[in-house]
N, C-alpha and C positions, 0 to 999 in steps of 0.2 A: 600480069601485073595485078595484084591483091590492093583495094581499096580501104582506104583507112577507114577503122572500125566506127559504125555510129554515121560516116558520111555518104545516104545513102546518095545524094547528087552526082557526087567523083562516078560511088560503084556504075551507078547508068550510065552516067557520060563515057564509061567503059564499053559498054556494051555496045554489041552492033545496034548500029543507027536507024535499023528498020526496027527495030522490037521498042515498041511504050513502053514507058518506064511504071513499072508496076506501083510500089508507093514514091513518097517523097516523104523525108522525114523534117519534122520544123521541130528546132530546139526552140524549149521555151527561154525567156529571156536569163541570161545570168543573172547572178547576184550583185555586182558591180554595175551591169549593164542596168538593173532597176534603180541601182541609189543613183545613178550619173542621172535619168532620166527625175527621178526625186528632187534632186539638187537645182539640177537645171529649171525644174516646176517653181521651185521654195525661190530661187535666189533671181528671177525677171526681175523684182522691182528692187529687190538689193542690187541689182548691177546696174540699174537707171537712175538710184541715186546715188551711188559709188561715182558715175561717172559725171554726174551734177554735181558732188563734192568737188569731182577731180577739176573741172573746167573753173566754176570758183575759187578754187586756188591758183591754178592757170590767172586768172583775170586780178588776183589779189598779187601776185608775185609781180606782174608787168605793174600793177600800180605803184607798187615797193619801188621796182626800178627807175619810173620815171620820178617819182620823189627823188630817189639817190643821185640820178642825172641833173634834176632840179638846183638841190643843195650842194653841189660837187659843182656846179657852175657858180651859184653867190658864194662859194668859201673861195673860189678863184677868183673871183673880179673885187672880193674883199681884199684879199691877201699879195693884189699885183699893187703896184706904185702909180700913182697918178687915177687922171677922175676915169671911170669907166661906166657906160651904160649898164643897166644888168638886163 
């Protein structure tokens, strides 16, 4: 069994298990593998306050609803017949 080209790891892990593996090859990083690492550096504080917008609207959207819940109960006890508490 032939080791695919470039991976010296597999080739040795081929090999008899008494013999040291002569080098080891370390690929430098890809190209993609540097910008993810870029991105991921550039965007910590854009995702902490992404997620501080996100919880703010969270907290503004339950306030919308308990208003809606609010006024949807005085248009009901407006609009029934006779006195009612509100």
């Amino acid at each position: 069994m032939q080791a695919a080209p470039g991976n010296a790891v597999f080739a040795n892990a081929t090999r008899a298990s008494s013999a040291p593996p002569s080098t080891l090859t370390v690929r430098p990083p890809s190209f993609t593998g540097a910008l993810r690492a870029l991105e991921e550096l550039l965007m910590r504080g854009g995702q902490r306050t992404a997620r501080r917008n996100a919880w703010t609207a969270v907290l503004e959207d339950r306030r919308r609803a308990k208003d809606r819940r609010e006024a949807q109960h005085v248009l009901e006890a407006v609009a029934a017949p006779g006195p009612q508490a509100t």
